[in-house]
VOKOL-209685 format. One record per residue (C-alpha): residue number from 1; residue in three letters; x, y, z. Coordinates in steps of 0.05 Angstrom, whole numbers. Example, Ala and Ser with C-alpha at 12.3 -4.5 7.8 and 13.67 -1.06 7.14 Angstrom:
(1,"ALA",(246,-90,156))
(2,"SER",(273,-21,143))
# end
This chain:
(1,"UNK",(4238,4484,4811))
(2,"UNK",(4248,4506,4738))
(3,"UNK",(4214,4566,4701))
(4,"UNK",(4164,4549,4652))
(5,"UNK",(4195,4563,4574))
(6,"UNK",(4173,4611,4533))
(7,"UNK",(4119,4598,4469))
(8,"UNK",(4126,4647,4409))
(9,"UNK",(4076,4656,4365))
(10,"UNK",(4111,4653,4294))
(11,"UNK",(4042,4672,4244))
(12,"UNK",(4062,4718,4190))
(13,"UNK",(4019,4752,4150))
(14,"UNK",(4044,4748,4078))
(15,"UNK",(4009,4770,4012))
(16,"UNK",(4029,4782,3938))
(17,"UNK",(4017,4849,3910))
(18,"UNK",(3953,4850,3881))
(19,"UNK",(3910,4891,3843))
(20,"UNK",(3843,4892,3868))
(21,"UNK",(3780,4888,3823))
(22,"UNK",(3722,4926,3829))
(23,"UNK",(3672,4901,3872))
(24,"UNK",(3613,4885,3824))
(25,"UNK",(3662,4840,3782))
(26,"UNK",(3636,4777,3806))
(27,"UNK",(3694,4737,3769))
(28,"UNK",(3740,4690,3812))
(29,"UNK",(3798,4729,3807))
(30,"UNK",(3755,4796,3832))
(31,"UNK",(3725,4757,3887))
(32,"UNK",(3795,4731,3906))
(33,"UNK",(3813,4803,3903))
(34,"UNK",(3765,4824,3954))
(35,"UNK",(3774,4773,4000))
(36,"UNK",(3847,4788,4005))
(37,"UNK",(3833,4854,4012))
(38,"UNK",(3781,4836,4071))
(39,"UNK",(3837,4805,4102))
(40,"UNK",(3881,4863,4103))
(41,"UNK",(3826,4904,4137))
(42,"UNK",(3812,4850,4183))
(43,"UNK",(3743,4846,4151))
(44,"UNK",(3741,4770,4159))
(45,"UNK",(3667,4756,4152))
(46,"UNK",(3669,4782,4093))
(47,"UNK",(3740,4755,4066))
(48,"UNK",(3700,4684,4085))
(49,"UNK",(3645,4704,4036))
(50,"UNK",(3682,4725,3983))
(51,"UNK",(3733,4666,3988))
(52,"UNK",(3672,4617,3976))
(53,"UNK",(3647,4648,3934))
(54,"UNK",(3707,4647,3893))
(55,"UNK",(3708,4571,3904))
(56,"UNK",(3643,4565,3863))
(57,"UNK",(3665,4613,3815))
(58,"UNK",(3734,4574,3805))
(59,"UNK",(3699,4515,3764))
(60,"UNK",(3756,4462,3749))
(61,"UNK",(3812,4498,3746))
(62,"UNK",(3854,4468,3789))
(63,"UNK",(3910,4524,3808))
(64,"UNK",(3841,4570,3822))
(65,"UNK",(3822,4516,3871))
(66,"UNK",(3880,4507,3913))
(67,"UNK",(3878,4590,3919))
(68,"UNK",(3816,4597,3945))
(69,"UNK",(3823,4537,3988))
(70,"UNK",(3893,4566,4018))
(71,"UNK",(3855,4636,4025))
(72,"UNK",(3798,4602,4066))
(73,"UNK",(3848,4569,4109))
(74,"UNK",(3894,4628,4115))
(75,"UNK",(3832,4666,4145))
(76,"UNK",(3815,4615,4196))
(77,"UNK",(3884,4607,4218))
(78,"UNK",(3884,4681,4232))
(79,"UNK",(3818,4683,4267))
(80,"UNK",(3850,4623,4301))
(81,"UNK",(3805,4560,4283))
(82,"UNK",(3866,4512,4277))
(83,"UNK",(3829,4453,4253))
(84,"UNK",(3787,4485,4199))
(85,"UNK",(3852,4525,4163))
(86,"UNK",(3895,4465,4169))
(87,"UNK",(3849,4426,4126))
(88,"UNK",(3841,4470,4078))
(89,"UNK",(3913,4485,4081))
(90,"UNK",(3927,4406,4059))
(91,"UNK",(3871,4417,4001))
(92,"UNK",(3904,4477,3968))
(93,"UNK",(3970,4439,3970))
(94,"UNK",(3929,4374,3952))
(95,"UNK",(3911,4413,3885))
(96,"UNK",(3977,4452,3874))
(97,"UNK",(4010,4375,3878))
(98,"UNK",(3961,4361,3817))
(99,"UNK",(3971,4422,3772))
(100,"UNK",(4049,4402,3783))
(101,"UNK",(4063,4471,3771))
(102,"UNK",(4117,4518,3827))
(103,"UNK",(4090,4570,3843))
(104,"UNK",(4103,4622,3892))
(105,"UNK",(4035,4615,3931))
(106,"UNK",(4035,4537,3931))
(107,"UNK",(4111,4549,3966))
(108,"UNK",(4079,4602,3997))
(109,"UNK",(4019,4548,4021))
(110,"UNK",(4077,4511,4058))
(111,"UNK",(4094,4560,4093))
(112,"UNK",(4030,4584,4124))
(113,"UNK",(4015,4503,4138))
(114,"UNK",(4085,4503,4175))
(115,"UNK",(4067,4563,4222))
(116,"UNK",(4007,4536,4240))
(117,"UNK",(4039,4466,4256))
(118,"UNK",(4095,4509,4291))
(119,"UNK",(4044,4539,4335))
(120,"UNK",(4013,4481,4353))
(121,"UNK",(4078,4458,4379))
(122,"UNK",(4085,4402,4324))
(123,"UNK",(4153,4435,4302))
(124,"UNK",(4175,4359,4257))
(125,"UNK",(4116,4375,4217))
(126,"UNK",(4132,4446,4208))
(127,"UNK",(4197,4424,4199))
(128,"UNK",(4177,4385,4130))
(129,"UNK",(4138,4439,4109))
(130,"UNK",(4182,4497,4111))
(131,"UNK",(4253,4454,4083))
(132,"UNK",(4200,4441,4025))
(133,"UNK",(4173,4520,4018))
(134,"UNK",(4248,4537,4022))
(135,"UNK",(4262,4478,3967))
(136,"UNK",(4224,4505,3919))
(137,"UNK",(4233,4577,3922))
(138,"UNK",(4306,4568,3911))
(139,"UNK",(4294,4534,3847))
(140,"UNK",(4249,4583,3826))
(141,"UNK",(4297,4637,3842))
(142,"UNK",(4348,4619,3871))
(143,"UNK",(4388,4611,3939))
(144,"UNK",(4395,4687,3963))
(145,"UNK",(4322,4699,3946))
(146,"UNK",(4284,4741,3997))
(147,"UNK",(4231,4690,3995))
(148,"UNK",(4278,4631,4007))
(149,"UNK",(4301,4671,4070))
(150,"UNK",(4226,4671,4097))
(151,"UNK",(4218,4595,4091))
(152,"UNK",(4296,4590,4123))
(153,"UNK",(4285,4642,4178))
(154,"UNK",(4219,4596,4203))
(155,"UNK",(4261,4531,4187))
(156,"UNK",(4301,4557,4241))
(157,"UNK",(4261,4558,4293))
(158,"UNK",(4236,4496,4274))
(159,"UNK",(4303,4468,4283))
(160,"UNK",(4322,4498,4347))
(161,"UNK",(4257,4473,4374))
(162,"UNK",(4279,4400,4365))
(163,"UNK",(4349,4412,4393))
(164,"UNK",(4389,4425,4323))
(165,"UNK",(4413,4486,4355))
(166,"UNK",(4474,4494,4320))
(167,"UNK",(4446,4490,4247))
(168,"UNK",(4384,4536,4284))
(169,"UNK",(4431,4592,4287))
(170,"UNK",(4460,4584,4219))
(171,"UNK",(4393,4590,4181))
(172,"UNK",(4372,4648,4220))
(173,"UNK",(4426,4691,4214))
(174,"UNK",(4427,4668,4132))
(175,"UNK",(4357,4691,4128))
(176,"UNK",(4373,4753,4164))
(177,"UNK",(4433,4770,4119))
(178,"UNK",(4395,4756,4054))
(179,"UNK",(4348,4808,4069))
(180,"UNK",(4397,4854,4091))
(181,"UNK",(4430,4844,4024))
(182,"UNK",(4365,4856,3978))
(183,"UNK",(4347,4917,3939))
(184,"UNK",(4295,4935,3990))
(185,"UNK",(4295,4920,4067))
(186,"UNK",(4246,4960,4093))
(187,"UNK",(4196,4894,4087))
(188,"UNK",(4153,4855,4135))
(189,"UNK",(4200,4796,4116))
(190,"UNK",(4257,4829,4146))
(191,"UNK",(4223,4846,4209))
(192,"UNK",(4205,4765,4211))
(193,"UNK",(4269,4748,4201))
(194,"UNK",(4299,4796,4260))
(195,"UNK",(4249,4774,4310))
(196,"UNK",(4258,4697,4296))
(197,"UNK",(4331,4709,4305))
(198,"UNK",(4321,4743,4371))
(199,"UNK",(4268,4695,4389))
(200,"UNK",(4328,4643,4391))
(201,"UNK",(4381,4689,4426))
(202,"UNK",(4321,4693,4477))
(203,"UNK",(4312,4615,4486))
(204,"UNK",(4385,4610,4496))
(205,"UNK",(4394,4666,4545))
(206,"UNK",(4425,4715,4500))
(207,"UNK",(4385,4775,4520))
(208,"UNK",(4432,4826,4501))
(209,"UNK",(4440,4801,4430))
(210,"UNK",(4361,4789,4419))
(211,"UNK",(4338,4863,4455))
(212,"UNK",(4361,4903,4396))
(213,"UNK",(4340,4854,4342))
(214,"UNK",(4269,4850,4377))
(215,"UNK",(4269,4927,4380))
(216,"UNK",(4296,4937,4304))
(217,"UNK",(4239,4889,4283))
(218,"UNK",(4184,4921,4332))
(219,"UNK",(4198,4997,4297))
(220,"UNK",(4202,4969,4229))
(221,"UNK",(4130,4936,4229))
(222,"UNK",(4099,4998,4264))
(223,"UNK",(4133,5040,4207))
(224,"UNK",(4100,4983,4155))
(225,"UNK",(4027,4969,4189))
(226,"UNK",(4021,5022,4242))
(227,"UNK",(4020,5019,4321))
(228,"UNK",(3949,4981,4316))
(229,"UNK",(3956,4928,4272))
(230,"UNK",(3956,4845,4288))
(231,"UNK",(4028,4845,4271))
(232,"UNK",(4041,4910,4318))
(233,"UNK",(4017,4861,4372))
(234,"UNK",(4047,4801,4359))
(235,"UNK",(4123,4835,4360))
(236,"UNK",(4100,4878,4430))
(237,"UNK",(4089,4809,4450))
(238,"UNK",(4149,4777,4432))
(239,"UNK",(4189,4837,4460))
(240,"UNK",(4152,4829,4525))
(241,"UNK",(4171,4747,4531))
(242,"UNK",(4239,4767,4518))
(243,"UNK",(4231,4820,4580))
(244,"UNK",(4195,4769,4622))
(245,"UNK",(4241,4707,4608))
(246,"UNK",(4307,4758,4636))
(247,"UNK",(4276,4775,4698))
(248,"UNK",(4245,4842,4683))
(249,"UNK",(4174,4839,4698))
(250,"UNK",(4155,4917,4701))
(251,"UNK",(4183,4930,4627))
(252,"UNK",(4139,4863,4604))
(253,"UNK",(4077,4882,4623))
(254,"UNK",(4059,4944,4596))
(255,"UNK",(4077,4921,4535))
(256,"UNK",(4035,4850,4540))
(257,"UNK",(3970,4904,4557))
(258,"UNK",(3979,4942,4490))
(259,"UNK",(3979,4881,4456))
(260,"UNK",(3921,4851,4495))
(261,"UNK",(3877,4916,4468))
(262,"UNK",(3891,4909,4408))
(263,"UNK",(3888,4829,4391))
(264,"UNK",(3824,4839,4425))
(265,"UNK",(3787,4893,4388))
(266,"UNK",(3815,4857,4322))
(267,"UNK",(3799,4779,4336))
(268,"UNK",(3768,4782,4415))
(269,"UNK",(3779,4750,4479))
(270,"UNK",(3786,4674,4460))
(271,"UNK",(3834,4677,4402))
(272,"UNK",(3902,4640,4420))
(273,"UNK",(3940,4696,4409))
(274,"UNK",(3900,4728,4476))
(275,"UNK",(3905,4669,4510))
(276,"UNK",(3986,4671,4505))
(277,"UNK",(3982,4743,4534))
(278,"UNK",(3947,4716,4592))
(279,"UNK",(3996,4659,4598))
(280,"UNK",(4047,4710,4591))
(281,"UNK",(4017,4758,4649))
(282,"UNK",(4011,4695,4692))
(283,"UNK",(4082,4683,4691))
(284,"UNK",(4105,4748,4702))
(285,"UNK",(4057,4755,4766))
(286,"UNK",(4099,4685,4778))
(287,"UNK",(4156,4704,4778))
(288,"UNK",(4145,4771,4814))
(289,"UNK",(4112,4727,4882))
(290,"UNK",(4046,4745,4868))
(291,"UNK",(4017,4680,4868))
(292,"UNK",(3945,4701,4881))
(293,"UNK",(3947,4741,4810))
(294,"UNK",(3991,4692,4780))
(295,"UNK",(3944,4631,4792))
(296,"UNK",(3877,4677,4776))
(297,"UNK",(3908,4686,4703))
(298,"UNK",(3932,4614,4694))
(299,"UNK",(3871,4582,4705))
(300,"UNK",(3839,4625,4651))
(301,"UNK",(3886,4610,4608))
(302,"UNK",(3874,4530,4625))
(303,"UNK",(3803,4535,4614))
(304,"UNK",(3805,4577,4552))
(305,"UNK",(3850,4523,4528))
(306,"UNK",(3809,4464,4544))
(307,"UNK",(3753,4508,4499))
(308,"UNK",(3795,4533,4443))
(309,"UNK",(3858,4481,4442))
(310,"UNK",(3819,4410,4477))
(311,"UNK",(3833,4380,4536))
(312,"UNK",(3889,4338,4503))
(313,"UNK",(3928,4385,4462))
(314,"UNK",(4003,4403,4476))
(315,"UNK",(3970,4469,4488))
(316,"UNK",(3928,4450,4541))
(317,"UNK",(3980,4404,4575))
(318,"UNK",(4027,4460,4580))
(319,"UNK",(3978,4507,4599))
(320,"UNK",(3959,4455,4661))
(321,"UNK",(4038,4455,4676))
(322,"UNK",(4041,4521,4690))
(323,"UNK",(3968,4520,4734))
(324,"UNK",(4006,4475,4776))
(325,"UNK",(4063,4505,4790))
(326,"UNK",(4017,4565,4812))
(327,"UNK",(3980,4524,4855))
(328,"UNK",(4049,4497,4888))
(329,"UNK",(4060,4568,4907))
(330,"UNK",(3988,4578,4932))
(331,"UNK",(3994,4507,4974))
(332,"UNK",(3953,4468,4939))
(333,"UNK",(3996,4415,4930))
(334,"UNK",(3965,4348,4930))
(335,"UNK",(3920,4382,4861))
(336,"UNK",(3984,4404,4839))
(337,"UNK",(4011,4338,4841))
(338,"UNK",(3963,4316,4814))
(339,"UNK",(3964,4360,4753))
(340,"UNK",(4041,4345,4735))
(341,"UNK",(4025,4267,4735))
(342,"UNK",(3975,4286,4681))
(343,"UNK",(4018,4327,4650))
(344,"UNK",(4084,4282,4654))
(345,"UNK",(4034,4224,4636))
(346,"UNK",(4019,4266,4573))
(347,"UNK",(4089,4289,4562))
(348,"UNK",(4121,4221,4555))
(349,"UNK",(4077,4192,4501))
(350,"UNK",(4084,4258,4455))
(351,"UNK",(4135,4252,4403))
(352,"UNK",(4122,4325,4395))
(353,"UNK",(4162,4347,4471))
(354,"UNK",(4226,4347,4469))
(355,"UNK",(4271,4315,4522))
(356,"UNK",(4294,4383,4551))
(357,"UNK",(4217,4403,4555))
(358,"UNK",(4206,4341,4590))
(359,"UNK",(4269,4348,4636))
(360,"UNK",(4241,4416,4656))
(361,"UNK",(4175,4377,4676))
(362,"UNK",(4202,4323,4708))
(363,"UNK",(4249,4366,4754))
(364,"UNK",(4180,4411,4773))
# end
């Protein structure tokens, strides 16, 4: 019987520099301003207020439309309500398309729309969206922009997630050396760029090579953000799959606890990026024999994900994979069988698995 694979969550939290306005100018770019700024503190009640708000203020102009609408999604996608951001993620682009004018948020629009594809596991859609982010920063500024290298470094992993490992590899290590090679490197984008490459030594076994890379990248955002910030969390976590995925259980887990307290004092106990730390936790106690512990944290992460996800969501199906191969261990097997019809049912009619993801099914 195979492992389960590992799921990365690839959000990254990008803003422009901005100067914010004082809080009793009520004009759309002030409550823009704010709302940003809401998001930074992780204030997102009120980022949600002052973003429509700002959609009121904007009147017909169209560029001040598809901003607010992108800053509307962008906080729902981080307070994980998929359905909501992506929407509003289509109308920002939706008016950028009409203004016909580049622009480093409408590339930067595509981007955030490609993540959240990515981490649906619709990685052909994210595809589109990120060669089209990385399209049009390169005209803008051409090929060995930082900002190209963000759209490439996601492309990536896009990429290798449909089995085009070789190119994969090329435009992650190309995204890592642009930033390398820029005036500054001490950025968020560079961090991105380190862990995505490790994040595809780690699919392919490499642990050796993706350990320092995941370790560069974890030091550099706690330098940038601090030790208790969303993006803290997210590379703790990635670290820890990394940890779990080679076989070393006791140096995964503390790490998946620090980054369970603080994704759930930010965004609380039902956000997806909890629920992976639970699915995370359940595979460790997996693969360490403890089946008891392992099957107690896999069914919460099942039923959170029929809640959060639906019962039919790639999500959810994968989610009910690993339940049952819990339960196989437990000896329940006639439920388990049950559960891997369902999920090979499932599996087969998705364009959106892969055949080595459905090999890996078929042979539990």
């Amino acid at each position: 019987m195979q492992s389960p694979s590992c799921a990365w969550f690839v959000l990254l939290f990008l803003w422009s520099t901005m100067s914010f306005a004082a809080p009793e100018d009520q004009s759309w770019q002030s409550l823009v301003a704010n709302g940003e700024k809401a998001v930074q503190q992780r204030k997102f009640d009120e980022a949600l207020r002052f973003f429509t708000q700002s959609v009121e203020a904007a009147g017909q102009v169209t560029e001040h439309l598809a901003l607010s609408a992108h800053d509307i999604g962008f906080t729902y996608h981080t307070t994980g309500d998929f359905k909501r951001a992506e929407a509003l993620y289509r109308r920002a682009l939706g008016y950028w398309e009409e203004s016909g004018k580049p622009s480093d948020r409408f590339a930067l629009a595509m981007v955030n729309l490609g993540d959240l594809l990515m981490d649906q596991h619709r990685y052909r859609e994210g595809r589109q969206q990120m060669e089209r982010a990385a399209g049009m920063f390169q005209e803008m500024y051409g090929a060995r922009d930082p900002r190209v290298a963000v759209a490439l470094s996601k492309l990536g992993l896009s990429c290798d997630a449909i089995g085009q490992t070789s190119r994969a590899e090329s435009l992650l290590r190309d995204a890592v050396e642009i930033h390398r090679n820029a005036s500054t490197t001490e950025k968020l984008e560079l961090a991105g760029s380190l862990d995505n490459l490790a994040k595809f030594y780690t699919a392919h076994g490499r642990y050796k090579e993706a350990e320092p890379l995941f370790q560069q990248s974890l030091e550099m955002v706690g330098r940038i953000v601090g030790e208790h910030d969303l993006g803290y969390a997210v590379s703790l976590q990635n670290l820890a799959t990394m940890h779990r995925m080679a076989g070393n259980g006791a140096r995964a887990q503390p790490l998946l606890r620090k980054a369970a307290v603080i994704d759930e004092a930010v965004l609380g106990s039902r956000h997806p990026l909890v629920i992976m730390i639970l699915s995370e936790q359940g595979l460790v106690a997996l693969r360490e024999k403890d089946y008891t512990a392992a099957a107690s944290y896999l069914q919460k992460v099942y039923d959170l994900s029929r809640e959060v996800y639906g019962p039919d969501h790639l999500k959810t199906i994968f989610a009910e994979s690993n339940l049952a191969l819990s339960f196989t261990r437990t000896g329940k097997l006639e439920l388990a069988r049950k559960m891997l019809n369902h999920v090979l049912e499932t599996e087969r009619n998705s364009p959106d698995v892969s055949p080595h993801e459905f090999a890996r099914s078929l042979t539990n």
